[in-house]
LUMZA-689168 format. One line per field, with one value per residue (C-alpha): residue number from 0; x, y, z; residue in one letter; chain. Coordinates in Angstrom, 2 decimals, padded with zeros to 5 digits. Example, Ala and Ser with C-alpha at 12.3 -4.5 7.8 and 13.67 -1.06 7.14 Angstrom:
resi [0 / 1];
X [012.30 / 013.67];
Y [-004.50 / -001.06];
Z [007.80 / 007.14];
resn [a / s];
chain [A / A];
REM end
This chain:
resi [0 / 1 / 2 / 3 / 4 / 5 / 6 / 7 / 8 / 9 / 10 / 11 / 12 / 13 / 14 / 15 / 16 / 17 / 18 / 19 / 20 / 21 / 22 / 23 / 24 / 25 / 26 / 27 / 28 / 29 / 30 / 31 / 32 / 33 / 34 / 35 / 36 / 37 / 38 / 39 / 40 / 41 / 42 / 43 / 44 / 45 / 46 / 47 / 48 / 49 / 50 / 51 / 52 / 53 / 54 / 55 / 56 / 57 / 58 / 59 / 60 / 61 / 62 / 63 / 64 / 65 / 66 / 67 / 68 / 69 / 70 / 71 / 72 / 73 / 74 / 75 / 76 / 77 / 78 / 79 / 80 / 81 / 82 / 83 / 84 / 85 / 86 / 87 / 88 / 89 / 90 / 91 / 92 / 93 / 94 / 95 / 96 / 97 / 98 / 99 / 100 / 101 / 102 / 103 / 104 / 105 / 106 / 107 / 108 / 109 / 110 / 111 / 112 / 113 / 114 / 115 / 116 / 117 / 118 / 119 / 120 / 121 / 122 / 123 / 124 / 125 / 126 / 127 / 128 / 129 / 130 / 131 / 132 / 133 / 134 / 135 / 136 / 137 / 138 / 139 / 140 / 141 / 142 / 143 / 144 / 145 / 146 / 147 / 148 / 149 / 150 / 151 / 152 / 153 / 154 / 155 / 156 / 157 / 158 / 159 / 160 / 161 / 162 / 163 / 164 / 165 / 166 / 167 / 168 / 169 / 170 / 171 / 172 / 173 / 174 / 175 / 176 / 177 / 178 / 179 / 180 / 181 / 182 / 183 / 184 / 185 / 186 / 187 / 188 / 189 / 190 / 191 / 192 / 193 / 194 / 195 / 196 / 197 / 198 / 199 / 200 / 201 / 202 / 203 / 204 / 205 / 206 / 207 / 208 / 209 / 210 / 211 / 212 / 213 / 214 / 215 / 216 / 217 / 218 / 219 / 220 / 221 / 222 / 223 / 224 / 225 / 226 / 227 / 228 / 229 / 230 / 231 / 232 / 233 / 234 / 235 / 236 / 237 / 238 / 239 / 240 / 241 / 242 / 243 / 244 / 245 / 246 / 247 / 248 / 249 / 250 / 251 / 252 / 253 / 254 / 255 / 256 / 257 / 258 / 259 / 260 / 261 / 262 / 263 / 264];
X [125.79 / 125.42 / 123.03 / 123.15 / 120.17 / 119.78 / 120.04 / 116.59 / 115.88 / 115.64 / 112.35 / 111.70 / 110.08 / 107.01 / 106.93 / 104.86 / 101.59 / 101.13 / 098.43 / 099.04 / 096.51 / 097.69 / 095.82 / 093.49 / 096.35 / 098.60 / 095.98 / 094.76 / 097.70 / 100.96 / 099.86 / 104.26 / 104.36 / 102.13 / 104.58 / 107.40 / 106.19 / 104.86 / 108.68 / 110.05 / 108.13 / 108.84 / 112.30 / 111.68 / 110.25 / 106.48 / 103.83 / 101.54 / 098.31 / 095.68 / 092.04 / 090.37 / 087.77 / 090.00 / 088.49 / 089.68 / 090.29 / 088.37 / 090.61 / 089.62 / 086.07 / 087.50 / 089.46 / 086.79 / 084.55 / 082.62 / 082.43 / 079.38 / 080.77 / 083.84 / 082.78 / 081.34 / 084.47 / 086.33 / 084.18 / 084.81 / 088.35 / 088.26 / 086.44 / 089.18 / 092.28 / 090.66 / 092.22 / 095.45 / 098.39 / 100.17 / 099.00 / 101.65 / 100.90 / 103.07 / 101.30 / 101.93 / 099.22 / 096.45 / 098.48 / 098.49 / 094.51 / 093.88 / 096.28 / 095.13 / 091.55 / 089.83 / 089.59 / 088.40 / 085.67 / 084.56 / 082.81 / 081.37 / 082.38 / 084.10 / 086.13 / 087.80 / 088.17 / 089.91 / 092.18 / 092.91 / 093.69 / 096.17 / 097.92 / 099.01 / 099.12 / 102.57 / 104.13 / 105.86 / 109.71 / 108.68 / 107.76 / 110.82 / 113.77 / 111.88 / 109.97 / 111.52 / 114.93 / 115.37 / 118.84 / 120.61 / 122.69 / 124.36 / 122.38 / 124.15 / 123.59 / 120.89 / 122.78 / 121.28 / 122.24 / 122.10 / 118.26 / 117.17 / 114.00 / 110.80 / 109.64 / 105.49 / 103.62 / 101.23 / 104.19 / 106.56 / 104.56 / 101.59 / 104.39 / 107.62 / 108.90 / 112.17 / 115.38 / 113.52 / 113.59 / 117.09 / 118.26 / 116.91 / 118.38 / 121.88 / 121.34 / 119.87 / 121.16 / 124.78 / 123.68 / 123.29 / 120.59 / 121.42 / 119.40 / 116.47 / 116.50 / 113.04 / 112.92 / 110.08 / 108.19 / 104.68 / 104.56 / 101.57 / 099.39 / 097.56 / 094.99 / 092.06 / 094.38 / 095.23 / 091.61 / 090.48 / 094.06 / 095.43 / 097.25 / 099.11 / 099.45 / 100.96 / 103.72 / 104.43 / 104.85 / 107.36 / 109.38 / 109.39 / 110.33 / 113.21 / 115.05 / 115.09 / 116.49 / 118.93 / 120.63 / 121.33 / 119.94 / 118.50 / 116.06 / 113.28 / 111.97 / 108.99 / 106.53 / 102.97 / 101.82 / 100.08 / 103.12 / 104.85 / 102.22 / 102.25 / 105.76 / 106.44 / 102.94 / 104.73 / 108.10 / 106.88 / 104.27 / 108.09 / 109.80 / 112.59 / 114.23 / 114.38 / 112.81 / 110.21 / 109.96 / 108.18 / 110.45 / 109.34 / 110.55 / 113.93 / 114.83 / 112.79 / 114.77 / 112.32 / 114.03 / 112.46 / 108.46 / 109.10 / 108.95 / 106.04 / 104.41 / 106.89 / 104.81 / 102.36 / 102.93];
Y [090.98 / 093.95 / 096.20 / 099.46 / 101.53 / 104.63 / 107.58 / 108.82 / 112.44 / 113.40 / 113.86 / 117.40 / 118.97 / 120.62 / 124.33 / 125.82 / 127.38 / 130.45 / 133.13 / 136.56 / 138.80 / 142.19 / 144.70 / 147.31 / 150.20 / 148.18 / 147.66 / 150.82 / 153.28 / 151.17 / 147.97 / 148.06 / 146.55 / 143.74 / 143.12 / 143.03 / 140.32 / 138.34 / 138.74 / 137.75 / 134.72 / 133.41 / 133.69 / 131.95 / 129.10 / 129.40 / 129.20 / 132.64 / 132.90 / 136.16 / 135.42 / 138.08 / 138.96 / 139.12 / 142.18 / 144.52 / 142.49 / 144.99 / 145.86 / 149.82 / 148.13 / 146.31 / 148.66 / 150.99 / 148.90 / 148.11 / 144.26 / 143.74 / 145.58 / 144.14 / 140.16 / 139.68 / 140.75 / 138.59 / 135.39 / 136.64 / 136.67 / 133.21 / 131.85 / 132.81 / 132.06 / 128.71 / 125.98 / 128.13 / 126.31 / 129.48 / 133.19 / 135.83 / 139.65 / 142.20 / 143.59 / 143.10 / 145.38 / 143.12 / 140.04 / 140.71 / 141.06 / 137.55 / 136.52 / 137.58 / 139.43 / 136.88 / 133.97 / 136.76 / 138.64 / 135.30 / 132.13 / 128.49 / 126.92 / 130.47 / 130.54 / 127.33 / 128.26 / 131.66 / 129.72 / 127.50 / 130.78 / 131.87 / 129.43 / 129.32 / 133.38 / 134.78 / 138.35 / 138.99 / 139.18 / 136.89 / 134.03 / 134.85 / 134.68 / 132.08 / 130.10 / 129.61 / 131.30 / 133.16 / 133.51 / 135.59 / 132.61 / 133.61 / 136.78 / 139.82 / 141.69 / 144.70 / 148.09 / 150.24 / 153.70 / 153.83 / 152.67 / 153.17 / 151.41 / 151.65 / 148.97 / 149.40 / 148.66 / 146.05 / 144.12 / 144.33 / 143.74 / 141.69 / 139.19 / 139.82 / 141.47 / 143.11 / 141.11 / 139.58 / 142.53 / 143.67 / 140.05 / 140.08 / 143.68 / 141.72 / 138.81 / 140.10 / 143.59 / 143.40 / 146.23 / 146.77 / 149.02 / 152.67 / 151.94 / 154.53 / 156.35 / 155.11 / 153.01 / 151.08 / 154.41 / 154.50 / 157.10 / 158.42 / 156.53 / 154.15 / 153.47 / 155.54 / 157.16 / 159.44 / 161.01 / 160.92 / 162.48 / 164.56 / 166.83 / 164.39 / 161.75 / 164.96 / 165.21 / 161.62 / 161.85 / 164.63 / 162.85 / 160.16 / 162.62 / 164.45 / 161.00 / 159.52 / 162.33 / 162.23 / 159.17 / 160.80 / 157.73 / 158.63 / 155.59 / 155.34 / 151.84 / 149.93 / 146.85 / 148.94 / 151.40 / 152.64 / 153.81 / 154.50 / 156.84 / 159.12 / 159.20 / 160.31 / 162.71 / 164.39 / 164.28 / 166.09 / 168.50 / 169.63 / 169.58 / 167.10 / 165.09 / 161.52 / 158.35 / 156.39 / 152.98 / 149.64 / 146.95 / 144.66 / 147.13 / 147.07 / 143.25 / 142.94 / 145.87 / 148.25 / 151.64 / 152.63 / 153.33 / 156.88 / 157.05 / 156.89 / 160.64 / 161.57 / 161.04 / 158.48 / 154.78];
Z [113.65 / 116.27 / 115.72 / 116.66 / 118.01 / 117.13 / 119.41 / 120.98 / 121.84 / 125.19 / 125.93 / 126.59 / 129.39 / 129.52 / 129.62 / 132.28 / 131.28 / 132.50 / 132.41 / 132.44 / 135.00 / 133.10 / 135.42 / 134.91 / 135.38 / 132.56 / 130.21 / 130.76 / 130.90 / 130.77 / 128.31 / 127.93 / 131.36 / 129.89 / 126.74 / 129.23 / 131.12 / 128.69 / 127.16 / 130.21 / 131.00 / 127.50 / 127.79 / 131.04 / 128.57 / 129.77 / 127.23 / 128.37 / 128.03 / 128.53 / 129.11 / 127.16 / 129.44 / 132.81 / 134.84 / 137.94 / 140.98 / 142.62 / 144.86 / 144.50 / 145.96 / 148.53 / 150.15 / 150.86 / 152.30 / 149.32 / 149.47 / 147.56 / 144.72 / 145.12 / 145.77 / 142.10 / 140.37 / 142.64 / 141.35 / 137.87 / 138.08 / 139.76 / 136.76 / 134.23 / 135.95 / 137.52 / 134.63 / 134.46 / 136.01 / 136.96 / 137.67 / 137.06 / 138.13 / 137.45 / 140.47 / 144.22 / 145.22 / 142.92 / 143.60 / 147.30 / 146.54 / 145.67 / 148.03 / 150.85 / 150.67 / 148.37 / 151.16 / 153.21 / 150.90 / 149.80 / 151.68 / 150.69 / 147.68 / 146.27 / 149.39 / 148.62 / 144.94 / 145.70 / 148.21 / 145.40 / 143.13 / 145.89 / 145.47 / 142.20 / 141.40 / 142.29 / 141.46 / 138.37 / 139.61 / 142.16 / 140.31 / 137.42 / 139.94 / 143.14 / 140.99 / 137.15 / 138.10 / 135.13 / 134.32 / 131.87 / 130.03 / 126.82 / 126.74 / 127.04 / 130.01 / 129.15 / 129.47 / 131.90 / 133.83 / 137.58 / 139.02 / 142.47 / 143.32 / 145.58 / 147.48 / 147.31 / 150.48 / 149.26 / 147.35 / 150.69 / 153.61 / 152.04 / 149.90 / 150.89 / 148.05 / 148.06 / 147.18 / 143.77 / 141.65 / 142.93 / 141.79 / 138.65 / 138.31 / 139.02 / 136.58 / 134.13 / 133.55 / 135.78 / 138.05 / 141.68 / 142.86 / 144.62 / 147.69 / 147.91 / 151.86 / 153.53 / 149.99 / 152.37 / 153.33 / 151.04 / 148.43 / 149.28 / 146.62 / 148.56 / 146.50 / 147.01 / 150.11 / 147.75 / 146.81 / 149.80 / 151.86 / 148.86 / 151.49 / 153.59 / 150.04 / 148.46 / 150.88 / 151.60 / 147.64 / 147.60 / 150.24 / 148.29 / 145.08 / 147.27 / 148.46 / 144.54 / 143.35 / 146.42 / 144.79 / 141.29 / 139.64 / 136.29 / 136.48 / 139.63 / 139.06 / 140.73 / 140.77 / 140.99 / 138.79 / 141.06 / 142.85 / 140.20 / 138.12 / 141.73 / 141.60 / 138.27 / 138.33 / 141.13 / 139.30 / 135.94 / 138.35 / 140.14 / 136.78 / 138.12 / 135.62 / 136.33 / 134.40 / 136.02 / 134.83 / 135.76 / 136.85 / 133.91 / 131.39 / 132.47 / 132.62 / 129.32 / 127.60 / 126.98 / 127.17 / 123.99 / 125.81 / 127.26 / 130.66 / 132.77 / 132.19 / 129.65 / 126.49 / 125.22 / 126.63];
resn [x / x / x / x / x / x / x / x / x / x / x / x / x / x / x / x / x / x / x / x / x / x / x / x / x / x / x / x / x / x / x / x / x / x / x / x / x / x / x / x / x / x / x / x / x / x / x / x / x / x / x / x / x / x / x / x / x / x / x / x / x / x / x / x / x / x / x / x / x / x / x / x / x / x / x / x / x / x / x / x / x / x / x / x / x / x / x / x / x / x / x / x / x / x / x / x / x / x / x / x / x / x / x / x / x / x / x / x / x / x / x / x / x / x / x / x / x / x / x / x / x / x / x / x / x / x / x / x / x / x / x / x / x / x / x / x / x / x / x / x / x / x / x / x / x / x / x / x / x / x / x / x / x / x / x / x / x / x / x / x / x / x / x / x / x / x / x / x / x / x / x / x / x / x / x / x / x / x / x / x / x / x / x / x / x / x / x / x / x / x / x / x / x / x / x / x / x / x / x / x / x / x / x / x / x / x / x / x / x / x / x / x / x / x / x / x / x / x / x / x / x / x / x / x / x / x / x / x / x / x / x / x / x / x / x / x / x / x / x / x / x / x / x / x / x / x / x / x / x / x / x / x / x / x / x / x / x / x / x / x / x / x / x / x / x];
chain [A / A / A / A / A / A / A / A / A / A / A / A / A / A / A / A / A / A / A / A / A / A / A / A / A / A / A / A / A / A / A / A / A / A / A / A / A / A / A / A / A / A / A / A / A / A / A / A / A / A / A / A / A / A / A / A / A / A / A / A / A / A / A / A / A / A / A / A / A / A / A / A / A / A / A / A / A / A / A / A / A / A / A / A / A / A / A / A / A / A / A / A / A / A / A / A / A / A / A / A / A / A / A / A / A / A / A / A / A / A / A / A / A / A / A / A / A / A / A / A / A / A / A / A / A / A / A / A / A / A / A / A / A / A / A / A / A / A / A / A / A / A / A / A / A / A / A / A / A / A / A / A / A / A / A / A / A / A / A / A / A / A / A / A / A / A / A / A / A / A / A / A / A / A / A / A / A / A / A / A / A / A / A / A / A / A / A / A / A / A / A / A / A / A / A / A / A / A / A / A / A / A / A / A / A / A / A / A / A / A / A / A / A / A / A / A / A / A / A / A / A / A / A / A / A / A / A / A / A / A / A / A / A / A / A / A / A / A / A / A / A / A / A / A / A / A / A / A / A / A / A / A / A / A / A / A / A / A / A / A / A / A / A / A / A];
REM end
């Protein structure tokens, strides 16, 4: 008599654990940036985490000088991202931080843990179309008017962002960016640039203001709030109409958040 084994599931894979650094400038004044990526990385089929008592990266610190201010909230970070597989930052400017400046600010034993951080912590459209490849599959593409986009310093020259977030623009929503003139010319935020330069930040920012508008796209998007809370401060200051919106937002469908300045978020 044969007998006939029955079929086995395939064993599935793992999905990739991820935690979530949300940001002081998300948590604080954008937490829909936050939702978005958490969205996103689900439908990339990674299980998300967010450690509850993540702080600043102290980046503000940092970049004036500050390094004993800035060192402690370094190791703190370190200590609740260190059992994460991945880091995901919807950030390039804080992800550029621990990237970069944390071997640096650090030595000893925390050097080799930050180094160890590094490598594991990506940028939010980074690690969705380089390191998951999120697709759009059966999903409808997400229906979206003509977006021009600026490329932030810290996200650009410290990690090489640029074609990610136009990519996932064409997978996931069909659409092909308007190209921004001087799209890799800084806004004028810069951090603490701006407090301390408010005259030269406030015309890098209307230069910045001027060329968006140029393209006639209704949607300015970006990867740092920082960036884009200048942008659209200066855009609702000049009463100029155009939506400024964080990059996460648009793959993950949000266009029901107003805009960045244009009501509560």
């Amino acid at each position: 008599m044969t007998t006939t084994r029955p079929e086995q599931p395939e064993a599935s894979t793992p999905a990739l654990q991820v935690s979530l650094f949300v940001t002081c400038l998300a948590d604080l004044l954008r937490p829909s940036v936050a939702f978005a990526s958490i969205k996103l990385l689900e439908q990339a089929g990674c299980e998300v985490t967010v450690p509850a008592a993540q702080t600043c990266c102290g980046q503000p610190a940092y970049n004036t000088g500050d390094y004993e201010s800035s060192a402690p909230l370094a190791r703190q970070l370190i200590k609740q991202f260190e059992s994460a597989d991945y880091v995901v930052v919807p950030s390039g400017s804080c992800a550029g931080m621990i990237h970069h400046h944390y071997p640096r600010l650090l030595d000893g034993e925390w050097r080799e843990k930050a180094l160890e951080l590094a490598a594991k912590t990506f940028e939010l459209t980074t690690f969705l179309n380089d390191i998951v490849r999120l697709r759009r599959g059966e999903r409808p593409a997400i229906t979206l008017p003509g977006v021009t986009y600026h490329d932030s310093c810290a996200g650009l020259r410290e990690l090489g962002i640029k074609r990610q977030p136009r990519a996932l623009l064409r997978e996931l929503c069909d659409l092909e960016v308007t190209e921004l003139p001087q799209s890799e010319v800084c806004c004028g935020f810069g951090g603490t640039f701006c407090a301390k330069m408010p005259e030269i930040s406030g015309k890098m920012v209307n230069d910045k203001l001027t060329n968006a508008l140029a393209t006639e796209a209704q949607i300015l998007a970006g990867g740092d709030l920082g960036c884009l809370l200048n942008i659209a401060g200066r855009a609702k200051r000049n009463g100029k109409a155009i939506e400024v919106r964080h990059i996460a937002e648009l793959l993950a469908g949000d266009l029901d958040t107003p805009a960045i300045g244009q009501g509560k978020s």
